[in-house]
C-alpha positions as CSV (number, residue, x, y, z in Angstrom):
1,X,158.0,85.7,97.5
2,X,155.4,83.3,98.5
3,X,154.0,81.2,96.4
4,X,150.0,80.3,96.7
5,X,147.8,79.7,94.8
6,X,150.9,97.4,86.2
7,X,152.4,100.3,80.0
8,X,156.6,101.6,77.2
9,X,159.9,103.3,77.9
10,X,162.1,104.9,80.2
11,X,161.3,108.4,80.7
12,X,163.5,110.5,79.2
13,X,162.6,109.6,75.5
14,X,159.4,108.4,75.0
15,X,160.5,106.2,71.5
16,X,158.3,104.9,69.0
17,X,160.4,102.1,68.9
18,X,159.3,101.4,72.5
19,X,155.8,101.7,72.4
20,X,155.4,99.4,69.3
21,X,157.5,96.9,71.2
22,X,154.7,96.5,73.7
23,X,152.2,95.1,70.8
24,X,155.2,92.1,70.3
25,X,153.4,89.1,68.9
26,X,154.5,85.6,70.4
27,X,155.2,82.6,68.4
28,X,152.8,80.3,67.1
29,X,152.6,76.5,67.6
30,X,151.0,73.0,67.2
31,X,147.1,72.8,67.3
32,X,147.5,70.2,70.5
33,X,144.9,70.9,72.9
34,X,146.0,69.4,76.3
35,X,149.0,69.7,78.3
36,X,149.5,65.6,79.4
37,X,153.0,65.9,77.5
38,X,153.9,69.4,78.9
39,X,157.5,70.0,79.0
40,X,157.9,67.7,75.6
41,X,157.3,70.1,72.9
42,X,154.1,68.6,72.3
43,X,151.9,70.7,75.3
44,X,149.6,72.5,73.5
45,X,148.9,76.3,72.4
46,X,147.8,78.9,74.6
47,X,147.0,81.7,73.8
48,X,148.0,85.2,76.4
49,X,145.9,88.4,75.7
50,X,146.9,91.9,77.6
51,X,146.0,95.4,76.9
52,X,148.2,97.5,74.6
53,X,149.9,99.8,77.0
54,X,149.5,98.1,80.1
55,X,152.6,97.3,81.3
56,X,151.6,95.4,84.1
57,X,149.8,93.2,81.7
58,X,152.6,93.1,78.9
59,X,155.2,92.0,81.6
60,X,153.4,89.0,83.4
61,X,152.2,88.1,79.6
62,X,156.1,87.6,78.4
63,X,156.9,85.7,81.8
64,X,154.4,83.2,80.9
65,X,154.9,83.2,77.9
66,X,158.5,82.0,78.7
67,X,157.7,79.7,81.4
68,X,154.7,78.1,79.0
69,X,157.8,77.4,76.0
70,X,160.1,76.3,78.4
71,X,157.5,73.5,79.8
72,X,156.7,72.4,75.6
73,X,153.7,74.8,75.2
74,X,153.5,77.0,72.1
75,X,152.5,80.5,72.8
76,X,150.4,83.0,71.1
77,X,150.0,86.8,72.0
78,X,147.3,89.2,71.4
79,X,147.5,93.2,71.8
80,X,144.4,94.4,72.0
81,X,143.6,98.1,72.7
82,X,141.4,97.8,75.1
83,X,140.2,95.8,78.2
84,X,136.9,95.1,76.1
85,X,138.4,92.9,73.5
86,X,140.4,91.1,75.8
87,X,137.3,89.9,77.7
88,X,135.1,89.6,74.9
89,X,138.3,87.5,73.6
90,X,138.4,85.1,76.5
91,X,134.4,84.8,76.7
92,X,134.5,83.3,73.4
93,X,137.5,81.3,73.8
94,X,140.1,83.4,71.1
95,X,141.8,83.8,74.2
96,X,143.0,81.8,76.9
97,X,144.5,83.9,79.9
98,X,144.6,87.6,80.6
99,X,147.5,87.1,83.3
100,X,146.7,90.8,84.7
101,X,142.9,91.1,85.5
102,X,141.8,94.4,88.2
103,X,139.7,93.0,90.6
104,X,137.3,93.3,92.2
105,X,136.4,96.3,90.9
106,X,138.5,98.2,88.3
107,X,137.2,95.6,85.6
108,X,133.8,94.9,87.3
109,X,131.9,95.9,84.6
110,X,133.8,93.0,82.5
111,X,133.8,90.4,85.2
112,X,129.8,91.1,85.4
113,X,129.1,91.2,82.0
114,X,131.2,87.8,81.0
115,X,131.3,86.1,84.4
116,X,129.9,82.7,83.4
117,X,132.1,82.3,80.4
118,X,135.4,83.4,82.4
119,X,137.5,81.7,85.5
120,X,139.8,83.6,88.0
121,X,142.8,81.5,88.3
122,X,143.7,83.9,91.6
123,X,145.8,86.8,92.1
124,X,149.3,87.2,91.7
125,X,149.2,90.4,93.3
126,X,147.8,92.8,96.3
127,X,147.7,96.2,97.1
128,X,147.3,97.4,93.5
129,X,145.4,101.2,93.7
130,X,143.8,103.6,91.1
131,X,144.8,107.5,91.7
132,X,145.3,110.6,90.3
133,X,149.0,111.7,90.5
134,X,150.3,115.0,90.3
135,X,154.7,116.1,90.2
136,X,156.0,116.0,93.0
137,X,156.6,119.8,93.4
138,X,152.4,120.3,92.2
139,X,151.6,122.4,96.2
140,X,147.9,120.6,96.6
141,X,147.9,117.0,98.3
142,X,144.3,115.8,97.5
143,X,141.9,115.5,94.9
144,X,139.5,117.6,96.5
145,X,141.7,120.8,96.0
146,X,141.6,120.6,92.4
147,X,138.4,121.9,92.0
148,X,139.9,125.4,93.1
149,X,142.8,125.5,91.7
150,X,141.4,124.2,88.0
151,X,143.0,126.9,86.1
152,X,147.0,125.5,87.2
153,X,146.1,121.9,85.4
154,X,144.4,123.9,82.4
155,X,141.4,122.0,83.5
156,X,142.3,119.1,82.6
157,X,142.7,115.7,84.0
158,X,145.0,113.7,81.5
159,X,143.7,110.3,81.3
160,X,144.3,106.9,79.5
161,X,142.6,104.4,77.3
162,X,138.7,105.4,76.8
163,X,138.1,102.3,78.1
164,X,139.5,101.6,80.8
165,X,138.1,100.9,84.2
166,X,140.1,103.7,85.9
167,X,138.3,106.1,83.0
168,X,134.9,105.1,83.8
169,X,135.5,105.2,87.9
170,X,137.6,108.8,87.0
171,X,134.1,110.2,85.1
172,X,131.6,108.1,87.0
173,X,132.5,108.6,90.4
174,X,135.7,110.5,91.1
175,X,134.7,113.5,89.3
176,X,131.4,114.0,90.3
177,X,131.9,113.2,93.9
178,X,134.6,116.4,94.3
179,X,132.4,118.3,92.1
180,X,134.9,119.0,89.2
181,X,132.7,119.9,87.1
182,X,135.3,122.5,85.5
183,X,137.3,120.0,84.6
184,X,137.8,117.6,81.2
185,X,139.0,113.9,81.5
186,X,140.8,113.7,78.3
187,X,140.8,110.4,76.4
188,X,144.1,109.0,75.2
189,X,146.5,106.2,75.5
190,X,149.0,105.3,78.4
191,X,152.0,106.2,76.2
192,X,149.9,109.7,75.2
193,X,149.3,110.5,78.8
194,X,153.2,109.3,80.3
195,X,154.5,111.6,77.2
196,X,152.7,115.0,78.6
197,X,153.6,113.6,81.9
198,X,157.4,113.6,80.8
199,X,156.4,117.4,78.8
200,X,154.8,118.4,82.2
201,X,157.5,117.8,84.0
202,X,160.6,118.9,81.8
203,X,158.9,122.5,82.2
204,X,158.0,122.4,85.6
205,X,154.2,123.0,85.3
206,X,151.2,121.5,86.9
207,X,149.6,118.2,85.3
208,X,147.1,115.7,86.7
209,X,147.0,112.5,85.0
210,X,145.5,109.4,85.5
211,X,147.8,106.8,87.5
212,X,148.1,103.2,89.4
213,X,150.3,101.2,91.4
214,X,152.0,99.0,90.7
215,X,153.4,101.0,88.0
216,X,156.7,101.4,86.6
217,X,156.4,105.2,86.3
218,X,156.8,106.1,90.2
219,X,160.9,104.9,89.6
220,X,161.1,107.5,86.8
221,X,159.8,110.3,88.1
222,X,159.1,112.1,91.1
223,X,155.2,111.8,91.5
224,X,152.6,111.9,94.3
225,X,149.4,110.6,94.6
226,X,146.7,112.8,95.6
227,X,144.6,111.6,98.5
228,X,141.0,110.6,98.0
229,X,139.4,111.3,101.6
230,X,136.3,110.1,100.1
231,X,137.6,107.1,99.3
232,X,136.0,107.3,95.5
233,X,138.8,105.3,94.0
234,X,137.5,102.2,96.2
235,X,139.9,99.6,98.3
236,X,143.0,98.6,96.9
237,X,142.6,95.7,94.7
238,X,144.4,92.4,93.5
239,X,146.2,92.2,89.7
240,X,144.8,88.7,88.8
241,X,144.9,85.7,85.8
242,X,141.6,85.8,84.4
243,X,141.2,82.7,82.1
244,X,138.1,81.1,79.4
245,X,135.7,79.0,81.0
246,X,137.3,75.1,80.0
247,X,140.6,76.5,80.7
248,X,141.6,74.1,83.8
249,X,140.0,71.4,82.1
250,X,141.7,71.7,79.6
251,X,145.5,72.3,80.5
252,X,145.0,71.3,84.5
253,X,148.8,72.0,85.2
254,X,149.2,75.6,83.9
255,X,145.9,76.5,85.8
256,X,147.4,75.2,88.7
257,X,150.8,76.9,87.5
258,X,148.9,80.2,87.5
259,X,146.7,79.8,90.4
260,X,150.1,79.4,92.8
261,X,152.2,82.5,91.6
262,X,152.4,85.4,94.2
263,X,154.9,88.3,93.6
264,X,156.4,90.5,96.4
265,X,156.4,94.3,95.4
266,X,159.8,94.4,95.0
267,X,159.7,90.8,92.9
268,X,157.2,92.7,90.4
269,X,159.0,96.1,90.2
270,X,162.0,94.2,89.1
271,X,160.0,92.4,86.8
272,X,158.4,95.6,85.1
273,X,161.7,97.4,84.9
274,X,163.3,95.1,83.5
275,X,160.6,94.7,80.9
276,X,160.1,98.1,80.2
277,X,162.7,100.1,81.2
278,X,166.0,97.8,80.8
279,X,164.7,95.9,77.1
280,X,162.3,98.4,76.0
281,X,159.3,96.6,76.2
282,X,160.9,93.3,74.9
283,X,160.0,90.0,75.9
284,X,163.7,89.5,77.0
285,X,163.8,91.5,80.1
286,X,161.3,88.7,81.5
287,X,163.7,86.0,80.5
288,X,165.8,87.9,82.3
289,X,163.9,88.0,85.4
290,X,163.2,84.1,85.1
291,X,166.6,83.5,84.8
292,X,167.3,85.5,87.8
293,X,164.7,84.0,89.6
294,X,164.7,80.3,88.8
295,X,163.8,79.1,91.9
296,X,160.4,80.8,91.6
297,X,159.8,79.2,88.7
298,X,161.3,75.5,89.3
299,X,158.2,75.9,93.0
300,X,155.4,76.7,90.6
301,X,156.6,74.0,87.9
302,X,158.0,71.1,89.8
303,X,161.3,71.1,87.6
C-alpha cells in the first residue's frame, strides 16, 4: 500500500437480508460545519453518498465513514439507486463525497454534465475495467463470438442498473461495434443480475452478464472475461473520491485525508470481502479491515 494523494452476499444464497444491508443508513450528528476541532467530537457532518448495489462504493463509504467518527465527525449516508442522484446530490451540496467515482470515463457523462459544481479529491484506485463476463466453462473467449452463437445466452446480455455508465457504453458502443444486433441488454439491478449469474451457474448453462473489476464476484465464482479486441470498453480506469465544490474549503483535513489513500488490489479485495462477504454488507466488516490495518489509517490521519 502506498499512500498518495467495486455490490450484496456471498454466492450461494443471494438473501434479502443482504441486499437490504447495503442501503444501511449512517448516523446522524451535530450541524458543525468545519473540521478545526476534528478528532474532538465536535468535527462536523459529512455526508457519504454511493450507489445502491455497488459494492465498491458501499465498502470505501463504511471505511470512511469509520475513520470520519473516529477523528469527531458525524456521518451521514445516502443510498441512492442510481449514479444520477448521487451526482445531482453532490452538485447541489446534499452530498459531500462519493468515495467511488469511475473515471475518466465510465461516469463521463456525470463528470461533464456537473463538472463545475464537483472536485476530484484523486483516486484511491487503478486498473479498474468494464467487461462482459461469461462462466468459466462458457467455450467462446471474446465478445465478438457472441454474435454467432446468440441463441446459447437466449439473446441476452444480463445487465445492471439502467443507469449506469457500463449500461450506456454496453448499448452505445459495445453492442453496436460487434454488431449484436440479435441481442437484448436487459435492465436490472446488480443483486438481479449476480442472482441469474448464481441460477446460470448452478445449472451449468451459458449467461453473459454485465461485469467489472475490482469486483468481489470473481472470488465466488469461476468467471472469465471476454476479450474486447476492439477495445470498445475503453482503457482501464481509476475508482476515485468525487466531492461538492466547497468541500476542501470547508473540511481541509478530510480532503487531504481522501486525496492521500491508495489501496493495493489485494488491500481492496480484503476490504470488499470482508464487507460483503464476511458481514453481509454491514458496516462492520470495514471496521474490521481498519482495525486490521491501523497503520494505514494512523499515515493518512496523523494519529
Amino acid at each position: 500500500m502506498a499512500v498518495r494523494n467495486g455490490r450484496l452476499t456471498t454466492l450461494t444464497g443471494l438473501s434479502a437480508a443482504a441486499i437490504l444491508a447495503l442501503s444501511a443508513c449512517g448516523d446522524g450528528g451535530d450541524d458543525g460545519n468545519g473540521d478545526d476541532n476534528g478528532g474532538n467530537g465536535d468535527g462536523g457532518t459529512i455526508t457519504l453518498g454511493y450507489i445502491d448495489g455497488w459494492t465498491d462504493g458501499s465498502s470505501t463509504t463504511f471505511l470512511w465513514q469509520h475513520i470520519l467518527e473516529e477523528q469527531g465527525y458525524d456521518v451521514e449516508i445516502e443510498a441512492l439507486g442510481d449514479a444520477a442522484p448521487v451526482y445531482q446530490g453532490l452538485a447541489d451540496g446534499d452530498i459531500d463525497v462519493y468515495p467511488s467515482a469511475w473515471l475518466p470515463g465510465t461516469h463521463a457523462e456525470y463528470m461533464d454534465s456537473h463538472g463545475d459544481d464537483l472536485e476530484d479529491l484523486g483516486a484511491y484506485y487503478e486498473g479498474a475495467v468494464l467487461t462482459l463476463a461469461v462462466p468459466e466453462y462458457t467455450e467462446i473467449d471474446s465478445i465478438e463470438e457472441l454474435s454467432e452463437n446468440a441463441a446459447d445466452f437466449d439473446s441476452q446480455i444480463v445487465g445492471i442498473e439502467a443507469g449506469a455508465g457500463h449500461m450506456a457504453t454496453t448499448e452505445n458502443d459495445v453492442m453496436p461495434g460487434y454488431g449484436l444486433d440479435d441481442f437484448d441488454l436487459v435492465e436490472s439491478s446488480t443483486a438481479a443480475m449476480l442472482s441469474e449469474l448464481d441460477n446460470a451457474i448452478e445449472a451449468e448453462e451459458d449467461i453473459v452478464v454485465t461485469l467489472w473489476r475490482p469486483f468481489w464476484a470473481y472470488g465466488s465464482w469461476d468467471l472469465k472475461d471476454l476479450e474486447d479486441p476492439e477495445g470498445l470498453y475503453g482503457e482501464e480506469e481509476t475508482l476515485n473520491l468525487v466531492a461538492s465544490a466547497d468541500f476542501s474549503e470547508e473540511f481541509p483535513d478530510v480532503a487531504e485525508w481522501m486525496s492521500a489513500l491508495e489501496l493495493s488490489d489485494d488491500e481492496y479485495a480484503e476490504l470488499e470481502r470482508l464487507v460483503v462477504e464476511e458481514h453481509d454488507g454491514d458496516a462492520e466488516g470495514a471496521v474490521e479491515w481498519a482495525e486490521a490495518h491501523p497503520e494505514i489509517i494512523e499515515e493518512l490521519t496523523g494519529e
